[in-house]
C-alpha positions as CSV (number, residue, x, y, z in Angstrom):
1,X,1.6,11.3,-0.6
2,X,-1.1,9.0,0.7
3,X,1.2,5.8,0.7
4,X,4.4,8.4,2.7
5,X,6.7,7.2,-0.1
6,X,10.0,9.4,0.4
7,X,10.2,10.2,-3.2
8,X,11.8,13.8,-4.2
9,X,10.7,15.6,-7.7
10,X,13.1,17.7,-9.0
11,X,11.5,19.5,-11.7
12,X,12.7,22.5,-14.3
13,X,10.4,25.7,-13.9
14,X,10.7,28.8,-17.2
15,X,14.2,30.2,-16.9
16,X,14.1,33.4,-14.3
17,X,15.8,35.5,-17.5
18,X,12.1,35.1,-18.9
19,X,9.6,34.9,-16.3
20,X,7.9,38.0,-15.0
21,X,6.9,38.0,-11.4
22,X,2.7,38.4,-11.3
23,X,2.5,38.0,-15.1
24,X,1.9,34.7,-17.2
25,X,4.1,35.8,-20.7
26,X,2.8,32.5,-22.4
27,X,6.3,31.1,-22.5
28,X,6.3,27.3,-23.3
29,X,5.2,25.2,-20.5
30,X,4.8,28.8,-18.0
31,X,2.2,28.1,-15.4
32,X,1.4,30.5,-12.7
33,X,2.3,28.9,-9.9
34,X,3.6,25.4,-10.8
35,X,5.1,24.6,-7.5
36,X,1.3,25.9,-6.0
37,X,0.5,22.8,-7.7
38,X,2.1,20.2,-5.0
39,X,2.0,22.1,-2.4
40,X,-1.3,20.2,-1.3
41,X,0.6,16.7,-2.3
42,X,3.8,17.3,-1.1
43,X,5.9,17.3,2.5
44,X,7.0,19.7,2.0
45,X,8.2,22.3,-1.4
46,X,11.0,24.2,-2.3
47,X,11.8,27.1,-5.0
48,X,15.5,27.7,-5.1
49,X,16.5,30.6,-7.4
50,X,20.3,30.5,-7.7
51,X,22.5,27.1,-8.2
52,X,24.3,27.7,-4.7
53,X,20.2,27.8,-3.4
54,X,19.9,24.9,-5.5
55,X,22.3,22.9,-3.9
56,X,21.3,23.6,-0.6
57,X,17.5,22.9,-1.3
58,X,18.4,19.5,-3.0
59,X,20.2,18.5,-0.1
60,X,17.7,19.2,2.4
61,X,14.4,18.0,0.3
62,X,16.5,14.4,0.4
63,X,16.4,14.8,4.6
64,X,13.0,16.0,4.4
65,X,11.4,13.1,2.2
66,X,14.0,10.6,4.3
67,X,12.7,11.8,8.1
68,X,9.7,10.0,9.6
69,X,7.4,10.4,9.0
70,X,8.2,10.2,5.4
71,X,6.8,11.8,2.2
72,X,7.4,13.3,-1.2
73,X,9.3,16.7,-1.6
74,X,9.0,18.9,-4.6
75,X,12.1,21.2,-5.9
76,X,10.9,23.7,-8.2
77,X,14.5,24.4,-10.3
78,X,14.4,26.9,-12.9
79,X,16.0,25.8,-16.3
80,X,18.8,28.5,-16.7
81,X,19.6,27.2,-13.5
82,X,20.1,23.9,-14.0
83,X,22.4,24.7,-16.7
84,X,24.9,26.4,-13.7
85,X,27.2,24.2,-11.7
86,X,26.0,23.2,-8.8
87,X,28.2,22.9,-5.5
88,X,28.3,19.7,-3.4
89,X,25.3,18.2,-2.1
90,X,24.9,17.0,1.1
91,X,22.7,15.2,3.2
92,X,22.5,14.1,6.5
93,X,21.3,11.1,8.1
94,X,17.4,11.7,9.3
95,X,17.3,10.9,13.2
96,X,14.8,8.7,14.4
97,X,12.3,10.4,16.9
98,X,12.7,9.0,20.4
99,X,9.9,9.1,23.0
100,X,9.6,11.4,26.6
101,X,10.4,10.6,29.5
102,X,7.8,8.3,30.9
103,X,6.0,7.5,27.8
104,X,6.7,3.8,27.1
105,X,6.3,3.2,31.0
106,X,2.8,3.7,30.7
107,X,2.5,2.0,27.4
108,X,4.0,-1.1,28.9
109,X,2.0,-0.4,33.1
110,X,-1.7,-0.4,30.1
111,X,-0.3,-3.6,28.8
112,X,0.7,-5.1,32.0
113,X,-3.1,-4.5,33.2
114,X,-4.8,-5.8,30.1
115,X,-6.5,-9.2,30.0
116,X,-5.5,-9.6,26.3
117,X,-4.0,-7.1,23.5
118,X,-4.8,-7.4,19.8
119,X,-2.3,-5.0,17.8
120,X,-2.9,-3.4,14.9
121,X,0.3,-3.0,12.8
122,X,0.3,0.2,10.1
123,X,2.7,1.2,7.9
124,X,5.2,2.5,10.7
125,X,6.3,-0.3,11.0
126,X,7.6,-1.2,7.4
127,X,8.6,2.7,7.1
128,X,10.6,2.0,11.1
129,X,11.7,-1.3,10.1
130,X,9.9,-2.6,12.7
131,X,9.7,-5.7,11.7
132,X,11.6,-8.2,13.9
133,X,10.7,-6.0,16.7
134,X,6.6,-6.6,15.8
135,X,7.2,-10.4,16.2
136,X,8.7,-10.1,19.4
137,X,6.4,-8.1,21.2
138,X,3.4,-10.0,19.7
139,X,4.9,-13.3,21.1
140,X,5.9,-11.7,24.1
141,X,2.5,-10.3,24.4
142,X,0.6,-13.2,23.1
143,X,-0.9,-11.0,21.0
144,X,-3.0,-11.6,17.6
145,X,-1.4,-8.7,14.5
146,X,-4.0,-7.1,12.2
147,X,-2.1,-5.5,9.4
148,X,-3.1,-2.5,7.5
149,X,-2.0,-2.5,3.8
150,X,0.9,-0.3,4.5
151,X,2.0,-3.1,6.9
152,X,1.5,-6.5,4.6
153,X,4.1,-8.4,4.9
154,X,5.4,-7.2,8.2
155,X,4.3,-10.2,9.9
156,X,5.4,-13.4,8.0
157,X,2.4,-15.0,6.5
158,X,2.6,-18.3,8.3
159,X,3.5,-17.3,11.9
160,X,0.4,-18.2,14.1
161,X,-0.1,-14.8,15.8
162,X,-0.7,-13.3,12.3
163,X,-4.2,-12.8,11.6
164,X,-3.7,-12.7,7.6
165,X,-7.3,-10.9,6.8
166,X,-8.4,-7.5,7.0
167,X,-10.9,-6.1,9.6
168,X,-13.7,-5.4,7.6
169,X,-14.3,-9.3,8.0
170,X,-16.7,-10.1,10.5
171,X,-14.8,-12.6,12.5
172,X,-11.6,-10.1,12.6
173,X,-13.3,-7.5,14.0
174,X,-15.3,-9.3,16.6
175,X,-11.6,-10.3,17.5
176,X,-10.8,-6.6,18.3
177,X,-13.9,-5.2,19.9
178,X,-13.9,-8.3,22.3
179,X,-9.7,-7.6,23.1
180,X,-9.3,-5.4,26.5
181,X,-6.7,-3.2,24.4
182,X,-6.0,-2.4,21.1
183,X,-2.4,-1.2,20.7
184,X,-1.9,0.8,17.2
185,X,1.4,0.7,15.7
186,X,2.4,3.6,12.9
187,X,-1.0,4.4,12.0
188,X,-3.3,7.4,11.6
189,X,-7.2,4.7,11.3
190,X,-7.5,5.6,7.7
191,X,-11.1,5.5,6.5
192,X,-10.5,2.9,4.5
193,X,-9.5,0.6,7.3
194,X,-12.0,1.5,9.5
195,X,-15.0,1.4,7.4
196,X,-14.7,5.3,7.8
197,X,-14.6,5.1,11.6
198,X,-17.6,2.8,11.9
199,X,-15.8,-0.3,13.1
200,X,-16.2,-1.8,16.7
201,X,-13.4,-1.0,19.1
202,X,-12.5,-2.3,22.7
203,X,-12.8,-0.2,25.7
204,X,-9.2,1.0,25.6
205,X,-6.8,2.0,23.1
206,X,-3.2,2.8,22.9
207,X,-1.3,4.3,20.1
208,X,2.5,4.9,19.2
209,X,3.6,7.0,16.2
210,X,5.8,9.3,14.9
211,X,3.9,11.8,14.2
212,X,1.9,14.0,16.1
213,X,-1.0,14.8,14.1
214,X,-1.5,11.0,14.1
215,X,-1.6,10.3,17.6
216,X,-5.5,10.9,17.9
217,X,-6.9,12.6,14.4
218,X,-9.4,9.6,14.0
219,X,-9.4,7.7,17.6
220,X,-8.9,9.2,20.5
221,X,-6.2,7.2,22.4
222,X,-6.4,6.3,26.4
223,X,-2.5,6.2,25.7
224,X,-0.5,7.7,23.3
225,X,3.5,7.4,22.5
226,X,5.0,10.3,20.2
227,X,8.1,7.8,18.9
228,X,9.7,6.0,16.1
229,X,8.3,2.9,16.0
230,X,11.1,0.5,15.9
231,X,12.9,2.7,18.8
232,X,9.6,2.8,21.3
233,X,9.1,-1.3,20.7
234,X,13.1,-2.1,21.9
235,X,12.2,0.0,25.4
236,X,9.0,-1.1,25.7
237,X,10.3,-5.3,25.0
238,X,12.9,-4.1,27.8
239,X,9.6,-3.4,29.9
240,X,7.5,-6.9,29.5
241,X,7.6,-10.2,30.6
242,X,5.9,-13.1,28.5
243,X,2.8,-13.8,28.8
244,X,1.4,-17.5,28.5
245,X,0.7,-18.2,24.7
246,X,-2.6,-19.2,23.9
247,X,-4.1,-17.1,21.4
248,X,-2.6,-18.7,18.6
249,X,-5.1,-21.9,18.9
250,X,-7.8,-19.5,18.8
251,X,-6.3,-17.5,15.8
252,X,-6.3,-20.6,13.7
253,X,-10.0,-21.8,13.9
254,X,-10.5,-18.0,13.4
255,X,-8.8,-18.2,10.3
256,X,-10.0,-21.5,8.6
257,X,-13.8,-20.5,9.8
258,X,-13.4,-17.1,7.5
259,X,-11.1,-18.7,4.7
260,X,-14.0,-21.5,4.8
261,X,-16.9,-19.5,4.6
262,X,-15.6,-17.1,1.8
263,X,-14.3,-20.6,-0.6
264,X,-17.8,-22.1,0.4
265,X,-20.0,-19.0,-0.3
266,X,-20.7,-19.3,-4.2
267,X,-20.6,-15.6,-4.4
268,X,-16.9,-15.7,-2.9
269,X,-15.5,-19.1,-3.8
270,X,-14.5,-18.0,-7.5
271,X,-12.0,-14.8,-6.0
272,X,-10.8,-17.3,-3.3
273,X,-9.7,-19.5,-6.3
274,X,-8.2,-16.8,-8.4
275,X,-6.2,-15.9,-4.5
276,X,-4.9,-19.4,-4.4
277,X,-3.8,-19.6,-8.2
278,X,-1.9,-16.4,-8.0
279,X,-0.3,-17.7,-5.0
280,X,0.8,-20.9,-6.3
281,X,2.5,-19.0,-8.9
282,X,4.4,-16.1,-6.8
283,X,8.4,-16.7,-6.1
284,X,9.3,-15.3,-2.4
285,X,10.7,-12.3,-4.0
286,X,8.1,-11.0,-6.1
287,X,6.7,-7.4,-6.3
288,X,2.7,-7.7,-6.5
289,X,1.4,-4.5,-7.9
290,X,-2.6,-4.1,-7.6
291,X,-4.5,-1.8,-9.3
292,X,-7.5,-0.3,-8.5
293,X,-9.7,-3.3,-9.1
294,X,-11.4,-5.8,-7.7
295,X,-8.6,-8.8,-8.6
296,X,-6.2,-6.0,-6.7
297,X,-9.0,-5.9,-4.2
298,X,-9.2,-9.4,-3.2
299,X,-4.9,-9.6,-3.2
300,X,-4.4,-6.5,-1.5
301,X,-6.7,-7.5,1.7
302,X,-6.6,-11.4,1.6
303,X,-3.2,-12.3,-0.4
304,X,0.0,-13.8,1.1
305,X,3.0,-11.1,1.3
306,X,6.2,-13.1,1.8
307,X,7.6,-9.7,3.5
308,X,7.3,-5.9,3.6
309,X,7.5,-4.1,0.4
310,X,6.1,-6.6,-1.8
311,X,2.9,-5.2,-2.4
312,X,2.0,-1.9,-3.9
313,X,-1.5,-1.0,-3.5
314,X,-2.9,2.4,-4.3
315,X,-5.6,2.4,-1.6
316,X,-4.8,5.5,0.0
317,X,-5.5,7.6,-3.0
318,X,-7.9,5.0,-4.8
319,X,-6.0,5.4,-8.1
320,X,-7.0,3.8,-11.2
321,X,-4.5,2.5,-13.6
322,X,-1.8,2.8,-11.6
323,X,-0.8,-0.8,-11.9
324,X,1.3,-0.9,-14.9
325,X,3.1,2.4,-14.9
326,X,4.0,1.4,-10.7
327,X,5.4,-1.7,-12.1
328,X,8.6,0.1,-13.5
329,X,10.2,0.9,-10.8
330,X,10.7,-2.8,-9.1
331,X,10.9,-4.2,-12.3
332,X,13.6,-1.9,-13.5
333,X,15.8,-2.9,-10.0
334,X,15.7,-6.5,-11.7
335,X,12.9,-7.7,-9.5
336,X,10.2,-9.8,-11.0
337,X,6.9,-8.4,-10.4
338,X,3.0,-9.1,-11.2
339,X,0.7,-6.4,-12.2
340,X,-2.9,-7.4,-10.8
341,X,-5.0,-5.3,-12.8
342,X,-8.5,-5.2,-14.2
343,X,-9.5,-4.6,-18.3
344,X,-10.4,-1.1,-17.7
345,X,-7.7,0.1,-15.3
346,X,-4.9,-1.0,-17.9
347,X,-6.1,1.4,-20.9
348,X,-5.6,4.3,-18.7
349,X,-1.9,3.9,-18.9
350,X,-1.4,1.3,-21.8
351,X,1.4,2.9,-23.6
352,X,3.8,1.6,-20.4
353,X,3.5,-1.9,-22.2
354,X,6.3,-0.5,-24.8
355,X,8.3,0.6,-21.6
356,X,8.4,-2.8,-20.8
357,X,8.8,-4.6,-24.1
358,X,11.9,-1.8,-24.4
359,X,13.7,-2.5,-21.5
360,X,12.8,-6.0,-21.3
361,X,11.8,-5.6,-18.1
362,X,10.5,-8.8,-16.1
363,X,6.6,-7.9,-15.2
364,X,3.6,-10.2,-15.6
365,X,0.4,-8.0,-16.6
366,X,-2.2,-10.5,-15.5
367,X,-5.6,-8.9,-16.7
368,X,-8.9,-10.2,-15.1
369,X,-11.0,-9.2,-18.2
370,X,-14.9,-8.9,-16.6
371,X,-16.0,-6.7,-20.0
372,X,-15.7,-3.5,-18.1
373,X,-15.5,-1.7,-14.8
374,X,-16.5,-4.1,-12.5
375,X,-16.6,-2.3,-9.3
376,X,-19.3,0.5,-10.8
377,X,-20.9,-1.8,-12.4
378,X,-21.7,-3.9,-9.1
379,X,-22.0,-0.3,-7.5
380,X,-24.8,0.4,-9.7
381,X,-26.7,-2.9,-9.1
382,X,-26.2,-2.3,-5.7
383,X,-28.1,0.9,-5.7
384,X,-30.5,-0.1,-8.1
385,X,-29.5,2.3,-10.9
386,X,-29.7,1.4,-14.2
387,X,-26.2,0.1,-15.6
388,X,-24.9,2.6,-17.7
389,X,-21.2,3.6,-19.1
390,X,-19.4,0.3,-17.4
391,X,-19.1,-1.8,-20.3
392,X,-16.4,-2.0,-22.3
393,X,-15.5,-2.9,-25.9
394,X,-12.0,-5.0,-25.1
395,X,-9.3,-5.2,-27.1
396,X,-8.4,-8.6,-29.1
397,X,-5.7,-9.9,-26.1
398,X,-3.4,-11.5,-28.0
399,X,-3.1,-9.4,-31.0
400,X,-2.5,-6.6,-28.2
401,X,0.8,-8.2,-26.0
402,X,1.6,-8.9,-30.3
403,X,1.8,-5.5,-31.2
404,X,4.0,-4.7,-28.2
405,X,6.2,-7.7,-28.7
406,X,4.6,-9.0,-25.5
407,X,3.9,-12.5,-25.4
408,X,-0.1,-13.2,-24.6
409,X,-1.9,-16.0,-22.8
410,X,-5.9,-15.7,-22.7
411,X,-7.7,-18.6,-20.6
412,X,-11.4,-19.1,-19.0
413,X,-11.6,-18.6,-15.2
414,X,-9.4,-18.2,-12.5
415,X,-8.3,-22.1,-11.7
416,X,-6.0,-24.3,-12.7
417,X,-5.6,-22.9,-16.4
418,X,-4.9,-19.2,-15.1
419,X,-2.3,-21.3,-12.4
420,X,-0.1,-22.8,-14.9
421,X,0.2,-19.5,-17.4
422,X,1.3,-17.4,-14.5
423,X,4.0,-19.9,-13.4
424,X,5.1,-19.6,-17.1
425,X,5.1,-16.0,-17.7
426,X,6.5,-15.4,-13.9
427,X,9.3,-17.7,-15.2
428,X,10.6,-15.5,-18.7
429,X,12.5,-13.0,-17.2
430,X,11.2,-10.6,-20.0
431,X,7.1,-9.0,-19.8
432,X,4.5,-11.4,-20.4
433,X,0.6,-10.5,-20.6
434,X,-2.0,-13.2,-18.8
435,X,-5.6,-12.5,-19.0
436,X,-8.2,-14.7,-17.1
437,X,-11.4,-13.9,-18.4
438,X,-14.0,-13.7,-14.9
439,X,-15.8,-11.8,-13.2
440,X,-15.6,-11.7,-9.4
441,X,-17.9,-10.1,-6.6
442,X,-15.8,-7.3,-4.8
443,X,-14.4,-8.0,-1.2
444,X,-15.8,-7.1,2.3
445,X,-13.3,-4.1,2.4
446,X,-15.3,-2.2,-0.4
447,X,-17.6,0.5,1.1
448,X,-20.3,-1.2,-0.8
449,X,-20.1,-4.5,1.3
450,X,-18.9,-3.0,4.5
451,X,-21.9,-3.4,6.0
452,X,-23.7,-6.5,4.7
């Protein structure tokens, strides 16, 4: 729900033959409202009753989950019904919301009076397919693009107008609060991104999105366009004339001043080593799906995305262990993936290691073993607590991926001995397990280091 992943659940429900209404029987696996139970998660739910209402709801939960701005749909299917034929399901094309009259004229009459236009790229885009349309207007517009994590990759990694770190750095966001306009592209200002609404912004701010409540729920916009993304951009490129480029210079001292200060800070140089073995290792088309630790911290902000929907990154929800069950699904449409994941993150879900020795499926479990959870740990030393239930007895690595039938590298450190065991494992087209035994400070975009 968080990430707006069109997914659809169907799901059986007790047979209706058995079920009382207002009365839990104690039939096996009766609830007493299990569709109540996604309600708050989902798009949108739906409790068909009769095969011909089943076929209908199907149908329309596809539409639903498909129209932007996407999200998951539950169908609640009794099991006596499932058993009946159903009739044809159909399912229409989800139209792409166009803009009102007059709306992209005054986007493009705010960015014709700006003196410079930073845009901040969200996960409308990728969702819009937006991408080639992003490129253009930031070159037409000179423009610098900060990308959320719903956006990495939407910007290719080397083009000079791509800032390539996250906000909550200090050079990146002097970069926006000193811009005359920040124009926000499919996004709602998360907390996460914003340091919970605390980061500086310009004087002016203009936002496009399909969906309303987005428009201003966090920041209140001077403009704001109610419009697909990738529709609004093709009017609004027919509205602009090029400005001189320029930024780009600017952009790249920017870049190797933060890059150099993190590899020269001996509290950051380690993760900015274990960022620049993983990417040595990565093909173009691999998956990188980060857990909820600090490793998937440092790749899900700072790491190179070759394109959109390359990275998976649970951010929205902040869910731990979801690394190696997430890794199925690429991995199971043939594409070779990397699960970033720390030592206790990958016990919450550790029997997905025999989906992957079953199916042979090509995923790379890299582990950064730190002897526990890392992120409460520093948490704790932050606060000056005591440090109490964050260490962790590990188990013995290789014996592990042996038991699974899952070949196991263990090495010291992030450099060039966690390098060349990636490249190998990334190269069997069957699971491999890599753990790097380190311990790394969490990132600037951690609530605990927003501010330092």
């Amino acid at each position: 729900a968080a990430a707006g992943s069109p997914v659809v659940l169907v799901a059986s429900e007790v047979s209706t033959a058995l079920r009382r209404p207002g009365t839990v029987r104690g039939i096996l696996h009766e609830s007493r409202d299990q569709a109540g139970i996604f309600a708050p998660l989902a798009k949108a739910v739906y409790r068909p009753r009769t095969a011909a209402e089943a076929g209908a709801a199907v149908g329309d939960a596809v539409l639903t989950a498909l129209s932007w701005p996407r999200g998951p749909v539950y169908v609640d299917i009794p099991t006596n019904v499932l058993s009946e034929p159903l009739p044809p399901i159909e399912v229409s094309a989800p139209a792409r919301r166009s803009p009102g009259p007059g709306q992209v004229d005054r986007l493009a009459a705010l960015l014709r009076e700006g003196t410079g236009t930073v845009i901040w790229a969200g996960g409308g885009v990728v969702q819009s397919g937006a991408e080639t349309e992003l490129v253009a207007l930031a070159e037409r517009l000179d423009a610098p693009v900060v990308t959320t994590y719903a956006a990495r990759g939407s910007m290719p990694p080397g083009h000079p107008l791509h800032v390539g770190l996250p906000p909550h750095e200090p050079e990146v966001a002097e970069l926006i609060e000193k811009t005359g306009l920040l124009l926000a592209l499919g996004t709602g200002f998360d907390g996460m991104m914003t340091r919970n609404w605390r980061m500086p912004l310009p004087g002016r701010l203009a936002v496009v999105n399909c969906a309303e409540e987005d428009l201003a729920k966090n920041l209140t916009p001077d403009v704001a366009v109610l419009g697909d993304v990738r529709t609004v951009l093709t009017e609004l490129l027919g509205l602009l004339t090029p400005r001189p480029p320029g930024a780009a210079e600017g952009l790249a001292v920017l870049r190797e001043a933060t890059r150099g200060r993190l590899r020269s800070d001996p509290r950051t140089a380690e993760a900015m080593g274990f960022l620049a073995s993983v990417e040595s290792a990565l093909g173009e088309d691999t998956v990188v799906v980060c857990d909820m630790a600090i490793p998937g911290y440092w790749y899900g902000g700072y790491g190179r995305v070759a394109r959109g929907r390359l990275l998976q990154y649970p951010v929205g929800w902040g869910t731990l262990g979801y690394a190696l069950p997430a890794s199925v699904g690429p991995a199971a449409d043939g594409r070779p993936t990397l699960v970033i994941s720390g030592d206790g993150g990958l016990m919450f879900a550790l029997g997905e290691f025999m989906t992957l020795a079953e199916r042979r499926l090509p995923v790379t479990v890299l582990v950064l073993d730190d002897g526990g959870y890392g992120m409460l740990r520093y948490d704790q030393e932050v606060a000056g607590d005591p440090i109490r239930g964050t260490d962790l007895r590990n188990p013995e690595w290789e014996r592990l991926g042996e038991a699974f039938g899952v070949p196991a590298t263990v090495v010291d450190g992030v450099g060039a001995a966690l390098a060349g065991a990636l490249a190998e494992a990334l190269a069997d087209p069957g699971p491999r397990l890599v753990v790097a035994r380190a311990a790394l400070l969490p990132p600037k975009t951690t609530s605990p280091r927003w501010f330092e």
